[in-house]
N, C-alpha and C positions, 0 to 999 in steps of 0.2 A: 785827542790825537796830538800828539809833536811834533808834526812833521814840517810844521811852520814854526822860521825862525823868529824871536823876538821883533830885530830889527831885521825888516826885510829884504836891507844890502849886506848883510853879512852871513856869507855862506851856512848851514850848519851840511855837517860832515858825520855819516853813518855806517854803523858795519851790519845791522842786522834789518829785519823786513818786519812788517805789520800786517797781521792776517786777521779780521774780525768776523765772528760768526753776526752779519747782520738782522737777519729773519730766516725762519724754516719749517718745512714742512717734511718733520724724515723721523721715520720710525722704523725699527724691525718690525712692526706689524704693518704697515704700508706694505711693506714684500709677505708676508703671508694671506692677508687680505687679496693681493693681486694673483697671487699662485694658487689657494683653495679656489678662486673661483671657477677654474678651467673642470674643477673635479666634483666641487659641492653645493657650486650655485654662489647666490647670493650668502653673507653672513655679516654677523653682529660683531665689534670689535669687543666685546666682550666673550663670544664664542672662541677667536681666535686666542686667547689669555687663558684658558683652561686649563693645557695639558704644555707647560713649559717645556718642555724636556723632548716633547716631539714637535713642539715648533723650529727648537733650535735644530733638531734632525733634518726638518723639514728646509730651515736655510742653508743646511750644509750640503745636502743634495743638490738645492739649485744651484750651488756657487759650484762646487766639484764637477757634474755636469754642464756645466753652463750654460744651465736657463738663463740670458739672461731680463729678458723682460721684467720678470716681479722687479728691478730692482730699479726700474726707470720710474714707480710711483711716489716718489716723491720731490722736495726741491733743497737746497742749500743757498744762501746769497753770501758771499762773505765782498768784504771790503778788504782790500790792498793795496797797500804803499812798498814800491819794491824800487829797484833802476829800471827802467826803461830795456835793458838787455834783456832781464828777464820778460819782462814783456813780449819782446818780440820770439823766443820760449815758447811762451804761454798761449798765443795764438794760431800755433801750428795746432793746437786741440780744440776742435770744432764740431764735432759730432757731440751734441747733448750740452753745449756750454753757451752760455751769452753772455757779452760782454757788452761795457761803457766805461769809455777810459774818457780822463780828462782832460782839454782840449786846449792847446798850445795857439791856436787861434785865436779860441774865444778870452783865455784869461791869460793874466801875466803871470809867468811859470816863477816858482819860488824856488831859491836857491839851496836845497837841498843835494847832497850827494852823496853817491858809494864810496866810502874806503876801507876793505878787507879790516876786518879784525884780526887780532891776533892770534886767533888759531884757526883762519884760515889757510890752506895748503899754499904757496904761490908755484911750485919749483913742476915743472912736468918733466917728466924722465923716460924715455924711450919713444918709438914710432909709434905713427896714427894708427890704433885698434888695438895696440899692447903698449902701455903707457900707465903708471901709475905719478900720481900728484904725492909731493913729500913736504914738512913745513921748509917756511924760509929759513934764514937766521935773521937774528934782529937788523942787522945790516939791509940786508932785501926790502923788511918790512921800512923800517926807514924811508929807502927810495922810492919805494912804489906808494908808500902815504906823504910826502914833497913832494912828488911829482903829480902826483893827482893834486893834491890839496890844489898846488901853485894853478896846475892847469885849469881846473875848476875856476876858481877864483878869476882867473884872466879871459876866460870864456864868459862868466857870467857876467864881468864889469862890458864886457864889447856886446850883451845881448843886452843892458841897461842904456849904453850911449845910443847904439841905433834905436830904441824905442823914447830915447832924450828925445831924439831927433823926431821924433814921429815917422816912423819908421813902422808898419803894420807888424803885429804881433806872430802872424805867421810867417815872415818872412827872417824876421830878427829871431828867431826861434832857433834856424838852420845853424847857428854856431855853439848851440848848446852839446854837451856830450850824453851818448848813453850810460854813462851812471850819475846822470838826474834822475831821481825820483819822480817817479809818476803813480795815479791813485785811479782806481777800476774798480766798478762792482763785480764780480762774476757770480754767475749763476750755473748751476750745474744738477744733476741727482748722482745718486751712491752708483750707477754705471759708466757711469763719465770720470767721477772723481776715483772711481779704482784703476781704471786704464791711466789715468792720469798718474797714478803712484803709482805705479807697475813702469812706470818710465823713470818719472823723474826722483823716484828715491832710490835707497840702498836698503837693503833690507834682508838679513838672517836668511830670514823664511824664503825669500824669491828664489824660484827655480829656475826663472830665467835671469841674468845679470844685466845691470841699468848700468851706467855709466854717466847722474845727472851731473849736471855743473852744479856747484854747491850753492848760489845763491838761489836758485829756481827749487832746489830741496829743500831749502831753508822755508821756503812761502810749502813746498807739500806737505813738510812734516808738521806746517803749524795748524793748516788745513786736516789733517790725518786727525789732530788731536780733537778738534772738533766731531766730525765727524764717529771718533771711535765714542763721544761720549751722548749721539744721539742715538746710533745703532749700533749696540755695543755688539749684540749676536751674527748680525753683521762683517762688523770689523773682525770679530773671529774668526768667522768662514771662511772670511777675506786673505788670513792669513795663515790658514792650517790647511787651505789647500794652493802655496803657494805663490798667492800675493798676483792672483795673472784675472784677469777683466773675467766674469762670466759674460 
């Protein structure tokens, strides 16, 4: 991981997020195993590998219908390093997820931070619910990467003096900004993380339209990618019947 700088007074400054597939338990036959049994009992995972071509029929009915129980057997953990914004994002999604984030309390918080990349959108253009994001010009990007840097930097040196001072770690914490970097395990299954990208990405296929904010899409698509390459029949269903949670 990078997320720690060399020297640990000297800021490091980041435009994109870190998503790692830690352990897992997730197969397209996890959802077939859990759907034949309402119909044929008990079976062999060697049973369900037989007739390819009608398993995958068999997930695309669940997901179009939206069964969607088969798809709560299994798990995903990944690790994430994102800002703190998106965090508070990510916690609005609670049905089927669990989380442990790292604790501002317990450790001295590392001076990492967000600064937009450059092909980030900055510029919003119209009213709240018809509104589209357009790029900066170099100019914008400029100020708004000085202005954080400098902010950053002057934040983090006043949460260093108060803990000079012995000052408790949770209290000297409170002048830190939300685009500090912070690192979560989450844990989820393939019906948690489909509602989850039914929100927070953008997506062709969606029949309904998301509107994420682009760093919280950035941690979904890195998570998607995982995902489409444990349950690939899956992620298909997922996405040919419009990208919406069974």
């Amino acid at each position: 991981m990078t997320d720690t700088p060399a020297d640990p007074a000297v800021p490091t400054f980041r435009g994109d997020v870190t998503v790692e597939l830690v352990k897992h338990s997730a197969a397209d036959s996890d959802v077939l195993w859990a759907a034949r049994v309402s119909t044929a009992g008990e079976q062999s995972l060697d049973e369900l590998s037989k007739d390819p071509e009608r398993s995958k029929g068999l997930i695309n009915f669940l997901m179009r219908d939206r069964h969607g129980s088969p798809f709560e057997h299994n798990s995903m953990t990944f690790f994430i390093s994102a800002p703190i914004f998106v965090f508070r994002e990510f916690m609005r999604h609670r049905v089927g997820w669990s989380y442990n984030e790292e604790s501002g309390r317990y450790r001295e918080l590392q001076p990492v931070f967000y600064v937009p990349a450059q092909d980030r959108k900055l510029v919003q253009e119209g009213r709240p619910g018809k509104y589209v994001f357009i790029d900066g010009s170099p100019e914008q990007h400029k100020v708004v990467g000085d202005a954080m840097e400098d902010s950053y930097r002057r934040s983090y040196e006043t949460y260093q003096e108060m803990l000079d001072a012995g000052i408790a770690r949770e209290v000297a914490r409170s002048v830190l900004p939300v685009g500090l970097f912070s690192s979560m395990y989450a844990t989820c299954n393939a019906r948690s993380l489909m509602h989850f990208l039914g929100l927070r990405t953008q997506h062709e296929n969606a029949q309904v339209p998301s509107f994420p904010q682009r760093e919280i899409e950035m941690v979904g698509e890195r998570m998607e990618e995982h995902w489409a390459r444990l349950m690939p029949l899956t992620h298909a269903a997922f996405n040919k019947n419009g990208r919406i949670a069974p």
